[in-house]
LONULUM-53089 format. One record per residue (C-alpha): residue in one letter; x negated, y negated, z; residue number from 0. Coordinates in nm, 2 decimals. Layout:
# residues N
res,xx,yy,zz,n
A,X,Y,Z,NUM
...
END
This chain:
# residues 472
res,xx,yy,zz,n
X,-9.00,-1.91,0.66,0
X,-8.90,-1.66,0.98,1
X,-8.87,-1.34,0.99,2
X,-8.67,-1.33,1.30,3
X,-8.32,-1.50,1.41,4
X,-8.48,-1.78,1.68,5
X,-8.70,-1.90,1.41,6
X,-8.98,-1.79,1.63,7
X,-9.22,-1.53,1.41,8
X,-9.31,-1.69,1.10,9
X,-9.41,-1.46,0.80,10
X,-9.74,-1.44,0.82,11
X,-9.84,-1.49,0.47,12
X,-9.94,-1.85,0.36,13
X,-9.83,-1.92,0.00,14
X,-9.99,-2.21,-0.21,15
X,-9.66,-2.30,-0.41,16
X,-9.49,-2.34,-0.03,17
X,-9.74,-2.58,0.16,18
X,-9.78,-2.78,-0.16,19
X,-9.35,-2.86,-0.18,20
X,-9.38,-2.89,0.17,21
X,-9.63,-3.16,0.20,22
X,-9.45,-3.36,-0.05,23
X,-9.14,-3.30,0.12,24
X,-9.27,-3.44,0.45,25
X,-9.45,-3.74,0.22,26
X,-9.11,-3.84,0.07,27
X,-8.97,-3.81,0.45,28
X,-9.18,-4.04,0.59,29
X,-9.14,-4.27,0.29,30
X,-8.77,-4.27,0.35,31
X,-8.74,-4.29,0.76,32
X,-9.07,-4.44,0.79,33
X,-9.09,-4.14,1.08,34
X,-9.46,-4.11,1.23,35
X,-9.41,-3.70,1.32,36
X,-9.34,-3.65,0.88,37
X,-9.68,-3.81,0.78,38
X,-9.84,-3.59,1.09,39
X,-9.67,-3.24,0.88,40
X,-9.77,-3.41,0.57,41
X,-10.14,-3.43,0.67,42
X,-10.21,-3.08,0.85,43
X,-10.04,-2.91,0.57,44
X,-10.31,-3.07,0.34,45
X,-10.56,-3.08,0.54,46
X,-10.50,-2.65,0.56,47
X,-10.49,-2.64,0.21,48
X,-10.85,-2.81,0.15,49
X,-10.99,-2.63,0.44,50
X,-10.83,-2.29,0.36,51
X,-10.72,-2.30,-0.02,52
X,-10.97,-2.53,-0.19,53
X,-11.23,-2.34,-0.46,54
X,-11.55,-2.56,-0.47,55
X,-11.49,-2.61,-0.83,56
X,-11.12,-2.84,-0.76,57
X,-10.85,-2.51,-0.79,58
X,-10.66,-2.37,-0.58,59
X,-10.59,-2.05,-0.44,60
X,-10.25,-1.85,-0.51,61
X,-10.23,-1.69,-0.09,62
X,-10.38,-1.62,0.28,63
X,-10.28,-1.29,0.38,64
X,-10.09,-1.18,0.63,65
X,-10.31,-0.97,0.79,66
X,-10.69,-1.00,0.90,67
X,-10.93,-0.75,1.08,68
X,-10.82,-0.65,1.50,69
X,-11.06,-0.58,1.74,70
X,-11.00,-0.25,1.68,71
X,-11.13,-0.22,1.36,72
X,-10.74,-0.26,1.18,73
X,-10.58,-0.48,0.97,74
X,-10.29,-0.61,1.17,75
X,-10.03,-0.88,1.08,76
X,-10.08,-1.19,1.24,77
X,-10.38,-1.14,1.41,78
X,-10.55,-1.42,1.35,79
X,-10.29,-1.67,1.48,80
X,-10.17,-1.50,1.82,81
X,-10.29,-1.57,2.17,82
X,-10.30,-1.39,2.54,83
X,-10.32,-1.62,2.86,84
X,-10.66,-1.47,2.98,85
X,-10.79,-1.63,2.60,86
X,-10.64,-1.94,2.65,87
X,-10.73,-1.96,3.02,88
X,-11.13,-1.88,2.89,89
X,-11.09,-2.17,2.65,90
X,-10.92,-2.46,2.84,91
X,-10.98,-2.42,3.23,92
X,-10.81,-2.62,3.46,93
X,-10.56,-2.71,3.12,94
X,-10.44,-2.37,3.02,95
X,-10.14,-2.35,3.29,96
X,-10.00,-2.63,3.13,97
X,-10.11,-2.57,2.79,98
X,-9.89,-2.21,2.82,99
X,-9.63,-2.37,2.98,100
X,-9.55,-2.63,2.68,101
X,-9.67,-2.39,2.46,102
X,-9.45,-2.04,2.55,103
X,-9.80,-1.85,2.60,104
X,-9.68,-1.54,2.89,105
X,-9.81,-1.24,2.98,106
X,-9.56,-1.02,2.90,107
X,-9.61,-1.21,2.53,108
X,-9.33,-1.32,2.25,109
X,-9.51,-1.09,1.95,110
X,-9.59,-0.71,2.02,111
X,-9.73,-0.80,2.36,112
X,-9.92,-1.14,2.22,113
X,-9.80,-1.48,2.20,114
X,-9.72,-1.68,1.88,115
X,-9.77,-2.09,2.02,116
X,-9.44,-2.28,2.00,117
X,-9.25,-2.58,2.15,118
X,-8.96,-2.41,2.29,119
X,-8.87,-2.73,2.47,120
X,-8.92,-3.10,2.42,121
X,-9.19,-3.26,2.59,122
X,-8.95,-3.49,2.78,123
X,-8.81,-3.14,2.98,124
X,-9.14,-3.00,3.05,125
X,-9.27,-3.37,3.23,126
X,-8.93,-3.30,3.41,127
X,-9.00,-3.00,3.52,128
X,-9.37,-3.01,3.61,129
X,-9.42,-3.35,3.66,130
X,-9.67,-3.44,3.47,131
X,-9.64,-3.76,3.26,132
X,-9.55,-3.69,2.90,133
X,-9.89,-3.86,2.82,134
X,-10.11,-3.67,3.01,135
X,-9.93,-3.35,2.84,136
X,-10.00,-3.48,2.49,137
X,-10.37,-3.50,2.60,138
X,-10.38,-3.16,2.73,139
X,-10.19,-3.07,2.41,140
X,-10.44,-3.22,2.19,141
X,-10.76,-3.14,2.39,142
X,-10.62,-2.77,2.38,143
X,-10.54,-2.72,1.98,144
X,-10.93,-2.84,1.90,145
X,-11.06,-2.58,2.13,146
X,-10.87,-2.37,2.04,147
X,-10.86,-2.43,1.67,148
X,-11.24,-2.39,1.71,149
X,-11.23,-2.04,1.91,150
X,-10.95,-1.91,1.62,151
X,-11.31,-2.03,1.37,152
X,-11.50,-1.77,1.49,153
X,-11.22,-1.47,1.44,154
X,-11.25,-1.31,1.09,155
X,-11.01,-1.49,0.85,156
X,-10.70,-1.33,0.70,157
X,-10.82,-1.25,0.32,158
X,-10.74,-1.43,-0.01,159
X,-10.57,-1.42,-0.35,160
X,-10.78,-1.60,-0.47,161
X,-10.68,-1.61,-0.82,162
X,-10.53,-2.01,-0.95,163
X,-10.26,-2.04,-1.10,164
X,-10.16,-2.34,-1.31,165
X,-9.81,-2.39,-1.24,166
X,-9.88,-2.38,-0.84,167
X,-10.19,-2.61,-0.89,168
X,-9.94,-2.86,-1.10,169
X,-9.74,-2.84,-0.75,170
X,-10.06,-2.90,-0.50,171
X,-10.18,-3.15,-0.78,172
X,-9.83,-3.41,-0.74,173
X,-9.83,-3.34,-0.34,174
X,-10.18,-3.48,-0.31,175
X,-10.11,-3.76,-0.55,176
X,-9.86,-3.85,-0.41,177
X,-9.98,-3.87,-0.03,178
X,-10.25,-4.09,-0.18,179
X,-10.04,-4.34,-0.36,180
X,-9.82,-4.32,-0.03,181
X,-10.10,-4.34,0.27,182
X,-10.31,-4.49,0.06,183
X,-10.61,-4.21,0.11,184
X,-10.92,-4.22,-0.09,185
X,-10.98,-3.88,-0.03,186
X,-10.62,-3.71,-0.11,187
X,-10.68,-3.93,-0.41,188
X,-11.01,-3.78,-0.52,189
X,-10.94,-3.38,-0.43,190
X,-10.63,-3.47,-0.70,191
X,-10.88,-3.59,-0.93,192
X,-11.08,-3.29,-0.90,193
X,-10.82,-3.05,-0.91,194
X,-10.66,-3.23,-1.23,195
X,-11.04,-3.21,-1.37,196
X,-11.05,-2.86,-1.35,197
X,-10.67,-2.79,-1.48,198
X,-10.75,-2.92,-1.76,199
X,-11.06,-2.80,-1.83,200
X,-11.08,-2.42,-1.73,201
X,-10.69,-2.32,-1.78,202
X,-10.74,-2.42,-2.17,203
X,-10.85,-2.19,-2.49,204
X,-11.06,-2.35,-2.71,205
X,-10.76,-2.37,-2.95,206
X,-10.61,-2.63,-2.66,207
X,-10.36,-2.34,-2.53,208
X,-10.27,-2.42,-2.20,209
X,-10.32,-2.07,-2.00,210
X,-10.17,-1.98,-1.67,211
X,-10.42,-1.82,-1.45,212
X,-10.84,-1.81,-1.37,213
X,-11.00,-1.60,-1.13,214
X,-11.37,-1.67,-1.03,215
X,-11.63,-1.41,-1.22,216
X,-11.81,-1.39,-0.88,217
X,-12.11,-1.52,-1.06,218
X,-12.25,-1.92,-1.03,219
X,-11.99,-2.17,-1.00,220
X,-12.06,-2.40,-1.29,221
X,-11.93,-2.71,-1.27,222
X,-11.84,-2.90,-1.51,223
X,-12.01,-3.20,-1.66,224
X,-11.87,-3.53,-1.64,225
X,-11.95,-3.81,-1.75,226
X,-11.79,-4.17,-1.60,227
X,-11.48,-4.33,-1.77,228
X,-11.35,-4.71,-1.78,229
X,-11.46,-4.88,-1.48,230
X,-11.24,-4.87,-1.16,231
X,-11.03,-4.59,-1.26,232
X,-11.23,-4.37,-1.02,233
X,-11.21,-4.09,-1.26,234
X,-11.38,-3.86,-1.50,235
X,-11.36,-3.72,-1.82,236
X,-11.47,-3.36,-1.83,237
X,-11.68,-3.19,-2.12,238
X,-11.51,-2.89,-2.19,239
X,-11.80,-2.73,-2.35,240
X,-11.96,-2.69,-2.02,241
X,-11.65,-2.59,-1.82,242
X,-11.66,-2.30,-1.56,243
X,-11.72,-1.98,-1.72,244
X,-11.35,-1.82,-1.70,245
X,-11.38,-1.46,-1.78,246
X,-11.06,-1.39,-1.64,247
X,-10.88,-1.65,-1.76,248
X,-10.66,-1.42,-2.02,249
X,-10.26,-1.51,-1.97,250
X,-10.08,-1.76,-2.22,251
X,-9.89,-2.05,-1.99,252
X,-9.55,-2.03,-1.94,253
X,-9.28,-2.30,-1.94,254
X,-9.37,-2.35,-1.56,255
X,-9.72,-2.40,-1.61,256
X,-9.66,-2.65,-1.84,257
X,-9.36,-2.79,-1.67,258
X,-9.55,-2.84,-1.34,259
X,-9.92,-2.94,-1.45,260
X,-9.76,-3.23,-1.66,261
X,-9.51,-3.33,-1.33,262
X,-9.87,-3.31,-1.15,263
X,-10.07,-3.52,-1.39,264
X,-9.79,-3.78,-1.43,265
X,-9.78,-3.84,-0.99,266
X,-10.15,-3.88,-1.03,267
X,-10.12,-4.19,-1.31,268
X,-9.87,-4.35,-1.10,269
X,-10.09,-4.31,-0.82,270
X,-10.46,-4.43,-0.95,271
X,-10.32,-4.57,-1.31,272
X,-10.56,-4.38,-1.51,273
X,-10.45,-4.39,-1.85,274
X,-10.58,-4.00,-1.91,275
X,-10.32,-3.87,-1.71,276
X,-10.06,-3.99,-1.85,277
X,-10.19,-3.90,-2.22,278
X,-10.26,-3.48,-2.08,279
X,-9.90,-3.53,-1.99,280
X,-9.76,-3.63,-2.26,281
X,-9.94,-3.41,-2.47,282
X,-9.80,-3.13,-2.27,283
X,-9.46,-3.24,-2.26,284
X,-9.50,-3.23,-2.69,285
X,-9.66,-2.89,-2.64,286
X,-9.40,-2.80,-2.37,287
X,-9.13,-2.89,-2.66,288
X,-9.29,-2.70,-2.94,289
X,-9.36,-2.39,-2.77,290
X,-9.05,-2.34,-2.52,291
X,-8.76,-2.53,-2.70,292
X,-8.46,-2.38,-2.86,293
X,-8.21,-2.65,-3.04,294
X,-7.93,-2.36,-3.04,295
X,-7.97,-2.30,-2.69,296
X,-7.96,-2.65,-2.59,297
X,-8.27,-2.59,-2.32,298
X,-8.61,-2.34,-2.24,299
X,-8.70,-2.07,-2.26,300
X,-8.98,-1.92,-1.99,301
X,-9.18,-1.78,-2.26,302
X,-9.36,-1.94,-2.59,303
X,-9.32,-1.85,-2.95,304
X,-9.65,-1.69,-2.94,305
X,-9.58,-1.46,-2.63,306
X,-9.50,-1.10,-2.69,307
X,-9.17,-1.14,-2.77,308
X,-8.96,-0.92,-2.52,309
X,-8.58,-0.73,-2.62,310
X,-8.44,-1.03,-2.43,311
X,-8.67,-1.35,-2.41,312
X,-8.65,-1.48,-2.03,313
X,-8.50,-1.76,-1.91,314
X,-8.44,-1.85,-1.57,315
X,-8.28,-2.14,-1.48,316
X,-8.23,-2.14,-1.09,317
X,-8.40,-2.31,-0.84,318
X,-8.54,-2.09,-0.59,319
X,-8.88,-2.09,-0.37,320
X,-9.01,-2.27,-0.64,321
X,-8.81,-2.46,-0.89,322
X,-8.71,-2.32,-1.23,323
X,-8.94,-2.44,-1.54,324
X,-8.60,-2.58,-1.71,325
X,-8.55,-2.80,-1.39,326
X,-8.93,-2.94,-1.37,327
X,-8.91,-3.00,-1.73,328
X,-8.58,-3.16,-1.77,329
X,-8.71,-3.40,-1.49,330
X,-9.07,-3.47,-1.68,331
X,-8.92,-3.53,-1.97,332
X,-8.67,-3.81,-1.80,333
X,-8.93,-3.97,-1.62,334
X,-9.19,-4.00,-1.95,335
X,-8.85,-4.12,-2.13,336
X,-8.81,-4.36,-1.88,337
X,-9.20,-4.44,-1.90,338
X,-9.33,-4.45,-2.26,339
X,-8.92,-4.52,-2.43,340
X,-8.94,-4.18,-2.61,341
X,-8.59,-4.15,-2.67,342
X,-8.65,-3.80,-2.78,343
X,-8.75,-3.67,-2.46,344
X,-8.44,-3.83,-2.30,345
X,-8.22,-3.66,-2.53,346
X,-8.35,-3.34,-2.49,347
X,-8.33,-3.34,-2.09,348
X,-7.94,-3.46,-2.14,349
X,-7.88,-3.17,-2.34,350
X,-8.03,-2.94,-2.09,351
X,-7.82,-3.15,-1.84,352
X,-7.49,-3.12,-2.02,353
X,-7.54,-2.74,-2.06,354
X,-7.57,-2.70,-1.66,355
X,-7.30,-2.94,-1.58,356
X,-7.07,-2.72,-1.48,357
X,-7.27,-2.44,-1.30,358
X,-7.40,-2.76,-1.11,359
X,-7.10,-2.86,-0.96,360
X,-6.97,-2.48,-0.86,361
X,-7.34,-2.37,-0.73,362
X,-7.54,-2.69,-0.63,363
X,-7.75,-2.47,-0.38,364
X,-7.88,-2.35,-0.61,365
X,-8.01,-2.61,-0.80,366
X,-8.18,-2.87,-0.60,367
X,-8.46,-2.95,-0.86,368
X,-8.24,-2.95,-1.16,369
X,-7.97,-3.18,-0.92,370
X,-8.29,-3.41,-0.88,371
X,-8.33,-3.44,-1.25,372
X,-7.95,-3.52,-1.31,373
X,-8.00,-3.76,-1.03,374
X,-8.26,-3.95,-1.21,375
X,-8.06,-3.94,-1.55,376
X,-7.75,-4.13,-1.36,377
X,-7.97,-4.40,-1.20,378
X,-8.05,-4.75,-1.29,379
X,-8.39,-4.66,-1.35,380
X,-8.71,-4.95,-1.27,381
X,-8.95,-4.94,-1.51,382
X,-9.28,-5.14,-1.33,383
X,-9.59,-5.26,-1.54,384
X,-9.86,-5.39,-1.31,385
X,-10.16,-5.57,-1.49,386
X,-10.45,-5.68,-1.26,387
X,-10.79,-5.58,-1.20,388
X,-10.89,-5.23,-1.09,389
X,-10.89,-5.18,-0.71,390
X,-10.86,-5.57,-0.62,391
X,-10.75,-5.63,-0.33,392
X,-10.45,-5.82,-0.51,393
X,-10.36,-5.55,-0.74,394
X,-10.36,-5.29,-0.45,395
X,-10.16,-5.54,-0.23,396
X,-9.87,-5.46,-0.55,397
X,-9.96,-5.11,-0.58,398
X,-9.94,-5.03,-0.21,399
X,-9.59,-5.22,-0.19,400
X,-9.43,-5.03,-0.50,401
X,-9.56,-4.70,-0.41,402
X,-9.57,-4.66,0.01,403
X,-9.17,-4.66,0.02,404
X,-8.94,-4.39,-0.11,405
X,-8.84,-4.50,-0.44,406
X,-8.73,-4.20,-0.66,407
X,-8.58,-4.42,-0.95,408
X,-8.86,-4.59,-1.02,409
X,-9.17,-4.57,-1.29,410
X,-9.52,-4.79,-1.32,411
X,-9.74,-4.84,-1.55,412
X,-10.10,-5.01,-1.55,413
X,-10.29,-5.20,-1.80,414
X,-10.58,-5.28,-1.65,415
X,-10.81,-5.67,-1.75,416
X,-11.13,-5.76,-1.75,417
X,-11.03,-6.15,-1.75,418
X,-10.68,-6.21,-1.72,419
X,-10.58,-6.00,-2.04,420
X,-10.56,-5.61,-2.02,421
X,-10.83,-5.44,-2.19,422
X,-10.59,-5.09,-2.22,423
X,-10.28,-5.25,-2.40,424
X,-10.19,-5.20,-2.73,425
X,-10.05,-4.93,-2.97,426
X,-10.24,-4.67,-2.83,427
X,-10.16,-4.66,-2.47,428
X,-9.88,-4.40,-2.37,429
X,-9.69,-4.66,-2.23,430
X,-9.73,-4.97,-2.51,431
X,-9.38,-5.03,-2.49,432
X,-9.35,-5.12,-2.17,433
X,-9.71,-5.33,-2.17,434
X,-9.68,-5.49,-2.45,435
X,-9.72,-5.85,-2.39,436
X,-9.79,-5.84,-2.04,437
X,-10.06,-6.02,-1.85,438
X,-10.20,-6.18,-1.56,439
X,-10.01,-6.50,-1.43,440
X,-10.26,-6.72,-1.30,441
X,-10.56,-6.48,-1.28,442
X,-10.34,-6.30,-1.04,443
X,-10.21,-5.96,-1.06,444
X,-9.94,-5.93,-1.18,445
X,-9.62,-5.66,-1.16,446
X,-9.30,-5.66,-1.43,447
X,-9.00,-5.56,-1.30,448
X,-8.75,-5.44,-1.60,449
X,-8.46,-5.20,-1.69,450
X,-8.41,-5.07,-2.03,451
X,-8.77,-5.26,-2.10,452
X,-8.59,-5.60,-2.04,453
X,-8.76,-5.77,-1.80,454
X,-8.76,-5.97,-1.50,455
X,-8.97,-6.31,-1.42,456
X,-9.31,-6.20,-1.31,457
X,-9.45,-6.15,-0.95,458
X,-9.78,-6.18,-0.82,459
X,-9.72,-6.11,-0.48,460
X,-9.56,-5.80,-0.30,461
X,-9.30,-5.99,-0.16,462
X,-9.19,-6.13,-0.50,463
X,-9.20,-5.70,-0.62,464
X,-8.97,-5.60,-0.29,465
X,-8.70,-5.87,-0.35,466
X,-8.72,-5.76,-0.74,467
X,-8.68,-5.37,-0.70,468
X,-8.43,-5.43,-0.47,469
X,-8.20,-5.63,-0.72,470
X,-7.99,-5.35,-0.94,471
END
């Protein structure tokens, strides 16, 4: 966000819970328009959070500071991102005039004598005004931000919180799964794997509590084991007896954490289909029920049964820089309705619905996440079951055409076959309902198409899915 009127001076401070919305925002944009300039946003925002934000053990860090350490021996705010011509005319030569003209960079500076880089005009204006082709300005542009990107390396590095929290890991967690299933990036894919490996295995007690934060002991980072699961589902399971040591690891969850790790965990089954997922989430979704529920109230409350309990037990149901824990779970709770036929956790998300009905309708600005889970509730839902063989070219051909578009009202799930029959189906997959029965068609992979679990002919082509998903 700005701190200033012309959107100019940004505040300095880089929060984890904002670049991870953000990047799922611009995902879902791109999805929808099929705009170029969204999937660019999308990809520098996580490409900053891996460089910048990334532990080496798969969390994530809670900030960047504001400030980092000035020539002059101070901590001053923004340092590390402003520029003065006689640094940019060092860096680029005979391409700095331009580079400050598209870029704003003056000497009389646009922050306390410096210059923060931004496209005041379009690119289109400044060819008219220079004449340069608006080519040969993107190349200057891009030739410019890698040295310069590199010269801003070598400056000292605003400092870190580097404490992880669980709920704004759940949030990094669905923005990375999600660009995977979207772009169709192996490695999106495997920092969410690594990130859901460590959720799950550092923010738990040994009693299975789910806790809200860790903060490295500054000792050895110790990994922890894994050992390989099924074939193809590019995954791991992780032996919690050798998980990081987690000293500092001391805070019960809250509904968010619960909320927002399960939302994570259930992107990252749609997007790889690995049947663990989907079982951490709903076994956090029975938790999240058990611990935060209240039949009287009709809805959440932020704190367990087994927090200190308070004069007045929280509950917070707005959505604001992040969303409210009521709003993520409602929505969770929909979607594994929708995916596994629990009508239990459909029920509950109505009544938290029919609650907020009317402060809906008078405030909606306030509500965006709880608006999307009402949204979902309305819909004619698509429940997808896709049976093939892991990673074939045939089953990613269905995968890719279900997942790459922006398609909000619609759940998948995978059994995946050895010959043509799945070797996950049965009673105690998550998702049974939906799977039962199902198999290839012709060796082929093959995707089921249903509402209510009654479906649709089978497909084995994407084509065949497109014209399907499209039908209401």
């Amino acid at each position: 966000y700005s701190v200033d009127a012309h959107w100019l001076v940004p505040h300095f401070e880089k929060m984890l819970y904002d670049n991870a919305l953000l990047a799922r925002l611009y995902v879902e944009a791109h999805q929808a328009t099929g705009n170029p300039f969204y999937r660019v946003i999308a990809e520098e925002t996580l490409a900053y959070m891996q460089r910048e934000m990334l532990h080496p053990a798969g969390g994530f860090y809670s900030t960047q500071d504001a400030d980092s350490l000035a020539p002059n021996g101070h901590k001053e705010e923004g340092e590390f991102f402003v520029w003065t011509p006689e640094q940019v005319r060092e860096a680029l030569g005979e391409d700095a005039a331009l580079f400050c003209t598209v870029y704003d960079v003056s000497r009389q500076g646009n922050f306390e004598g410096r210059n923060i880089l931004n496209l005041p005009r379009p690119l289109a204006e400044v060819s008219r005004v220079t004449g340069v082709p608006v080519e040969r300005i993107r190349e200057v542009i891009q030739r410019g931000r890698e040295k310069l990107f590199a010269l801003r390396e070598g400056r000292p590095k605003p400092a870190l919180d580097d404490k992880v929290l669980t709920a704004w890991n759940g949030m990094a967690l669905r923005a990375f799964a999600t660009a995977a299933a979207t772009f169709g990036e192996e490695d999106y894919l495997a920092v969410a794997r690594r990130n859901a490996d460590f959720l799950l295995a550092t923010m738990r007690r040994a009693d299975g509590r789910l806790l809200r934060n860790w903060k490295d002991d500054g000792g050895e980072n110790r990994e922890p084991r894994t050992e390989n699961q099924e074939p193809g589902t590019g995954s791991s399971i992780v032996n919690r007896q050798s998980s990081i040591v987690n000293r500092q690891s001391s805070i019960p969850a809250f509904l968010e954490d619960y909320a927002l790790l399960a939302d994570g965990l259930l992107a990252l089954y749609q997007a790889d289909g690995d049947e663990r997922w989907l079982r951490e989430s709903v076994t956090l979704a029975d938790e999240m029920l058990n611990l935060f529920w209240d039949e009287e109230l009709g809805g959440f409350y932020d704190t367990a049964l087994d927090q200190e309990q308070l004069v007045v037990r929280p509950r917070d149901v707005g959505d604001n820089a992040t969303p409210s824990g009521n709003s993520v779970a409602t929505e969770v709770l929909l979607r594994l309705a929708a995916l596994i036929g629990n009508d239990g956790y459909r029920q509950r998300a109505e009544t938290v619905l029919s609650r907020m009905g009317d402060v809906l309708s008078r405030f909606p600005q306030g509500f965006g996440r709880m608006l999307c889970a009402a949204d979902f509730a309305s819909a004619s839902v698509k429940e997808v079951a896709i049976v093939g063989r892991p990673a074939s070219a045939d089953t990613l051909a269905l995968q890719r055409e279900l997942l790459h578009a922006y398609r909000p009202h619609v759940v998948v799930a995978y059994a995946w076959a050895g010959g043509n029959e799945p070797t996950n189906e049965g009673a105690t997959h998550p998702a049974a309902a939906l799977l039962e029965g199902r198999s290839m068609v012709d060796g082929k992979a093959t995707a089921y198409v249903c509402q209510n679990f009654a479906c649709q002919l089978p497909v084995t082509d994407a084509e065949g899915l497109r014209a399907q998903l499209r039908e209401t």
